[in-house]
C-alpha positions in Angstrom: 21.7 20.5 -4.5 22.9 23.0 -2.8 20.8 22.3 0.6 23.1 19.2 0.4 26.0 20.7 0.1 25.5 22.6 3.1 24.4 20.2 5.2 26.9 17.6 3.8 24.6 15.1 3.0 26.3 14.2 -0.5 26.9 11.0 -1.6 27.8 8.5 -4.7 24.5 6.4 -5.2 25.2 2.9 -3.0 25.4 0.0 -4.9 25.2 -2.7 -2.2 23.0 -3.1 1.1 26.3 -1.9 3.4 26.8 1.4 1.4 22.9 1.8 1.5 22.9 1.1 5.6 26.1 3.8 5.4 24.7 6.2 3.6 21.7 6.2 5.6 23.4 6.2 9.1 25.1 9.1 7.9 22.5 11.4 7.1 20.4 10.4 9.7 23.5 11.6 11.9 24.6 14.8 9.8 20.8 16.0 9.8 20.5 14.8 13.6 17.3 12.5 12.9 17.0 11.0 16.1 14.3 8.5 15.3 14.1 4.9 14.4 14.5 4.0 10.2 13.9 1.1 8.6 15.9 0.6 5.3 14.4 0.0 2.0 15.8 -2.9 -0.1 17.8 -2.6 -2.8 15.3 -2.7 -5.2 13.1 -0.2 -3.2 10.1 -2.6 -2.8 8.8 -0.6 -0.1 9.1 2.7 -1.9 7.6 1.4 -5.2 4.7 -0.5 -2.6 3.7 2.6 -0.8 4.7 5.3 -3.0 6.4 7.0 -0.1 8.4 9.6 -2.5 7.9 12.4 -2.5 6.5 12.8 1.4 3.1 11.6 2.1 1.3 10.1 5.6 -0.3 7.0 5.8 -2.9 5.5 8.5 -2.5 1.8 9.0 -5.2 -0.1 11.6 -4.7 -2.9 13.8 -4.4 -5.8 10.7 -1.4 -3.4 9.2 -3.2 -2.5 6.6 -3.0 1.1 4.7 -7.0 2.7 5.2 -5.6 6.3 4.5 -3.2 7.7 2.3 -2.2 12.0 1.7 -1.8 13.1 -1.4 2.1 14.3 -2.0 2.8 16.3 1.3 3.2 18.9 1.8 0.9 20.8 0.3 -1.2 17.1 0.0 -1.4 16.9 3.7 -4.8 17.8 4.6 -4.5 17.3 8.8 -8.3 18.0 9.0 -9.0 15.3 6.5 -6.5 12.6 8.5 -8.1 13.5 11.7 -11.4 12.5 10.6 -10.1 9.1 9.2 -8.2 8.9 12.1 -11.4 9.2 14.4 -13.8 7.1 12.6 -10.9 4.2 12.7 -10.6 4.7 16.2 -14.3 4.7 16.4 -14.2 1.3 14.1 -12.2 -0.6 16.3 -13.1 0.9 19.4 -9.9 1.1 20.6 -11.1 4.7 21.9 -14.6 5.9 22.4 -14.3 10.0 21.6 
């Protein structure tokens, strides 16, 4: 792509867990993402578990456990809609009183 090209973030599919872990470290550097990541296994259980590609926002309450999912983002983002699901959780596990 040539988004990647620009912002150097091209590289040969990994084919271990350290070329994954590299791979990742170096985008997250080249892009400047200054936030914690988690990386996926090599078989992307996660990915496959939670559908997280393309984007899309999750709510998870107190148990860990997923009581909101978008649509693809991010046109499937609806903030309006996660607000309200974010209050009536909130208002679930009073946590909050609003």
């Amino acid at each position: 792509m040539p988004v990647n090209e620009k912002q150097n973030v091209l590289f040969a599919n990994p084919k271990n867990a350290g070329e994954r872990a590299n791979v990742a470290s170096a985008c997250m550097r080249n892009l400047k993402i200054d936030l914690p990541a988690l990386l996926d296994d090599e078989s992307n259980s996660t990915e496959r578990a939670y559908t997280g590609w393309p984007d899309r926002l999750y709510l998870i309450d107190e148990r860990g456990r997923v009581v909101y999912k978008t649509k693809p983002g991010p046109f499937g983002f609806k903030v309006a809609t996660l607000a309200a699901e974010l209050k009536s959780l909130l208002e679930r596990t009073k946590l909050v009183t609003l």
